[in-house]
N, C-alpha and C positions, 0 to 999 in steps of 0.2 A: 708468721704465716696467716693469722688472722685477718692482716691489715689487706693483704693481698685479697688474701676471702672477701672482704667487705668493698675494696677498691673496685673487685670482680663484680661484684652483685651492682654496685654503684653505678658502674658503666653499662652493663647489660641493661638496667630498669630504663637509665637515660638513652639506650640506643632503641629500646621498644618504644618510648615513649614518642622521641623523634621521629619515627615513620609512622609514627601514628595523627601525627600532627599537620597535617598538611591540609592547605585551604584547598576550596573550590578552584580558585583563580591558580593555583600553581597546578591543580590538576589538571585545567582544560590548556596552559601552553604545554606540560610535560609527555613525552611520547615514550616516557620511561613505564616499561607495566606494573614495575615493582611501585609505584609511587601511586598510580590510580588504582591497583589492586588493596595497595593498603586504604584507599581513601574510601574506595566502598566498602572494604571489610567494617573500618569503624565506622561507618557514617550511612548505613541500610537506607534509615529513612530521611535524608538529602534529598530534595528535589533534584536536582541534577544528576543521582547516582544512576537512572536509568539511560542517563544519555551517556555519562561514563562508563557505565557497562560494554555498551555498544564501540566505543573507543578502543578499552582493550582487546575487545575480541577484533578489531579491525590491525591493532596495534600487536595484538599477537599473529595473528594471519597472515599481515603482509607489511605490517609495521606501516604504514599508511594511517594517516587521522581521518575522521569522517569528512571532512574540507575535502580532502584529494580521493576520495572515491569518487566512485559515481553516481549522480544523481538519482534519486529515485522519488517516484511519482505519485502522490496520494490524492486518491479518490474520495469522493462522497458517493455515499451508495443512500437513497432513500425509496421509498414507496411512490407509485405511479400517479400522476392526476389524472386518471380515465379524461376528464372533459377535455383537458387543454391536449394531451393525444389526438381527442376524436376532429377538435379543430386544427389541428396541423397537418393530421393524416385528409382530410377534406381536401384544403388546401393544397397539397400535394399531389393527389387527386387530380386537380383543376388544372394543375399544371402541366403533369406528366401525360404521356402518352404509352407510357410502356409497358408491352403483355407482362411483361416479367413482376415489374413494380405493381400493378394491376392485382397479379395474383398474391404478390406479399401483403401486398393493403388488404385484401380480400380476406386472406388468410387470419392478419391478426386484427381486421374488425370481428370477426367469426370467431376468435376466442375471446375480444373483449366482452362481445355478450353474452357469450357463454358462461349460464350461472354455474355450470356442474362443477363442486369442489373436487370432485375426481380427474378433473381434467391431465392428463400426460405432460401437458403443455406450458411453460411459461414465457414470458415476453420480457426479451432483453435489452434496456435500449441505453446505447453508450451517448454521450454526450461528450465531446471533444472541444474542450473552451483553450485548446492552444493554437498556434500559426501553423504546427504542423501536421499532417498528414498522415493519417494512424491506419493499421492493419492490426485487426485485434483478431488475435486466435484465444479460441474458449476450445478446452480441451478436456472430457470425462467419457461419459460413456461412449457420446457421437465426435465425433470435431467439425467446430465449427471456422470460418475466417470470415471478418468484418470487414470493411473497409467503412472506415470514416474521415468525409472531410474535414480543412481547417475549420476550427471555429464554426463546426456544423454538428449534426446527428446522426445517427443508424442504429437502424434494429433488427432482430430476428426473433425468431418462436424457437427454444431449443427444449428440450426435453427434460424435465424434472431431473434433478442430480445434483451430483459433486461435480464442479468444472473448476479447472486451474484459469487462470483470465490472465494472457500474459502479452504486451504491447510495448513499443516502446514511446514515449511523448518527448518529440526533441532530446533525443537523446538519453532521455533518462528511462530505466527500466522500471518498468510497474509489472509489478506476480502479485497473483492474491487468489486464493484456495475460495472459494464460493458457495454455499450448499443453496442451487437455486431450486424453492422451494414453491414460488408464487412470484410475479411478475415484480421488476425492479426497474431502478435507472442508475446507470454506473458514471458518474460525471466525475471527468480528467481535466484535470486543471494543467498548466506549463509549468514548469518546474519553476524553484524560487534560485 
C-alpha cells in the first residue's frame, strides 16, 4: 500500500511541476488557457505576462488570440503649444472665408487668452496622422461629434468633464474614458 502512496505522491508533484513549467514561446503559439493561466500564475513578474493576460481573456471570451481581434488604436495625448496653435489658427484664418469657422477661431482665440483658471472651458484638439477619415464623438456631460480629415486636424472647446472619446481609425477602434480638465491634443496614429 505504501508503494502506491508514494508512486501517488510521485506523479502528482511531477504533474504540478509540469504545468508549471512552461516557456514564454510555447505560451504565446498556445491558445489552450489552462497553459497560459498556468504560465501567469507562476511567472507574475514576466515581462510578457501582461500581454498573456490580455490573451486569455480574449481566449477565454471568444477563444480568438489578440492577432485575430480587432485592431485597436493608440493615441498620444500631450499638452498644447499655445504659439504653434496661434500660428496655424492665423493661417487658417488667411485662408478661410467661413462665418461659421470665423466664429470657432474667434471662440477658441478667446479662451486662449483667457487667463481665468476658472474657466468652463477647455480646447480639444484631435490630430489624425492616418489615410482615413475620422468622426470622433466625445461623449460626458454635453456630446460632442468631430470630423477630422486624413492626415489633417480639428478642434473644439468642450466643457470641463469626464468624456468617453470614441472613433474609429481605419478600421480599428479607439475608447478612452478622459477627465478633460485643461486643454490637450489627442493625436491618432494608423494602426500597425
Amino acid at each position: 500500500m505504501k508503494k502506491y502512496f508514494y508512486f501517488f505522491a510521485f506523479f502528482i508533484s511531477t504533474l504540478s511541476c509540469a504545468q508549471s513549467s512552461y516557456t514564454a514561446a510555447q505560451v504565446e503559439k498556445s491558445t489552450d488557457p489552462q497553459v497560459i493561466a498556468n504560465f501567469i500564475k507562476y511567472n507574475p513578474n514576466h515581462p510578457k505576462t501582461p500581454e498573456f493576460k490580455r490573451k486569455l481573456v480574449a481566449v477565454i471570451n471568444n477563444n480568438k488570440t489578440p492577432s485575430q481581434q480587432a485592431k485597436v488604436a493608440k493615441p498620444s495625448v500631450k499638452p498644447i503649444n499655445t504659439n504653434k496653435l496661434e500660428t496655424s489658427i492665423k493661417k487658417d484664418v488667411a485662408k478661410n472665408g467661413s462665418n461659421e469657422k470665423h466664429k470657432r477661431t474667434a471662440d477658441l482665440l478667446n479662451h486662449l487668452f483667457n487667463t481665468d483658471p476658472g474657466s468652463k472651458t477647455a480646447y480639444v484638439q484631435i490630430v489624425n496622422r492616418s489615410k482615413c477619415n475620422l468622426i470622433v464623438k466625445i461623449s460626458g456631460r454635453k456630446f460632442y461629434n468631430l470630423d477630422v480629415p486624413a492626415n489633417n486636424q480639428n478642434f473644439l472647446l468642450v466643457d470641463k468633464g469626464s468624456y468617453t472619446v470614441t472613433t474609429s481609425v481605419c478600421d480599428a477602434k479607439y475608447s478612452s474614458k478622459k477627465n478633460i480638465g485643461k486643454d490637450i491634443v489627442i493625436t491618432l496614429n494608423a494602426p500597425k
